[in-house]
N, C-alpha and C positions, 0 to 999 in steps of 0.2 A: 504494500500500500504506500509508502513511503517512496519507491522509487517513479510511482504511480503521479503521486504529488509532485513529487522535484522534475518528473517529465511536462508537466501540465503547466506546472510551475512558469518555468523556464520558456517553453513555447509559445502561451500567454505573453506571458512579458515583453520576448522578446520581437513577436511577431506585432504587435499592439506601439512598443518605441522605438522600434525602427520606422515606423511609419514618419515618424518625426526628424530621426536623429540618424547620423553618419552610420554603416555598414561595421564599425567597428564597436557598434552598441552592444551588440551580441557578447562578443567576448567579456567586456564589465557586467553585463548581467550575471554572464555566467560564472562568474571570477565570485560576485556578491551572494546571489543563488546557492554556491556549493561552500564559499566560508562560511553564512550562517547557519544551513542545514547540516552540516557534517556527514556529506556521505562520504563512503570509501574510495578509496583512488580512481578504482576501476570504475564504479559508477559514476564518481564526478566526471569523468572522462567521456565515458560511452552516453549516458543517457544527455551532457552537451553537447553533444559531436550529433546523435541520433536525430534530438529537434532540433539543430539548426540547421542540419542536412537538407530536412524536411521543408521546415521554412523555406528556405530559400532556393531547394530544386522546384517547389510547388510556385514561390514566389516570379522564377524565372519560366516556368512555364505558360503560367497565366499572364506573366506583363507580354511573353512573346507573342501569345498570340492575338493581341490588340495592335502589331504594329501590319501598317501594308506591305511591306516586305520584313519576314522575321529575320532577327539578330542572331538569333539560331543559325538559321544557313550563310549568313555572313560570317561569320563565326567560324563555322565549320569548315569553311573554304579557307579560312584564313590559317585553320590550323592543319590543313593537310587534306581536307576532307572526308575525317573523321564524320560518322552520323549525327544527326540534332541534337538526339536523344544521348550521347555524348556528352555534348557542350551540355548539358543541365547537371547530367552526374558531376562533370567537371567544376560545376559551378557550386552545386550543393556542398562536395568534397570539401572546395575552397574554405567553405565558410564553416562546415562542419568541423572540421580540423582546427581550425583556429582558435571555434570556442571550447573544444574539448581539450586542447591545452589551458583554454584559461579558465576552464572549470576543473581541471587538475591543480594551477597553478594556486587555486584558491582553496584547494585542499591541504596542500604543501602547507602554504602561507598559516591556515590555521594549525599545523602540526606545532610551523615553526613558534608560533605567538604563545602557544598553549604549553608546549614545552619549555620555555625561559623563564628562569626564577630569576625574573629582575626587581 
């Protein structure tokens, strides 16, 4: 239930301030999200990385298919000619990866804070 909430959590939020705020929102949600909940490495890692995979392959799905000609196949051509469906994994990845470091990084972070007798 717990990893339930911290997925909901996190893709809530994040899907909701991005709307607002720079591509790099993600990652500080997810850094704040996993130091106040205290999940394990692994889960702060996988279930960031999993919703903002999500967000943002769904996000580049849907914005792509409002343009007159999609970014997708521009895209595609520009990287070799790889498929569309590609450039989204590739996209999701990007951002997936980023905050699943900085929902580890906020794991760490609280290790390190919690362990210091200062």
């Amino acid at each position: 239930m717990k990893h339930l909430i911290l997925f909901l959590l996190i893709t809530i939020l994040v899907f909701v301030v991005s709307l607002v705020f720079p591509w790099w929102i993600a990652g500080v949600i997810c850094f704040i999200i996993c130091y106040l909940l205290k999940p394990g490495y692994f889960t702060a890692f996988a279930i960031s990385l999993i919703s903002v995979f999500l967000i943002w392959y769904l996000k580049a799905y849907v914005n792509d298919a409002h343009f007159d000609h999609p970014v997708s196949g521009l895209l595609s051509n520009l990287l070799g000619g790889i498929p569309t469906s590609s450039v989204f994994f590739l996209t999701g990845s990007i951002g997936g990866i980023s905050a699943g470091l900085a929902g580890l990084l906020g794991h760490w972070t609280r290790k390190i804070v919690t362990n210091s007798k200062i």
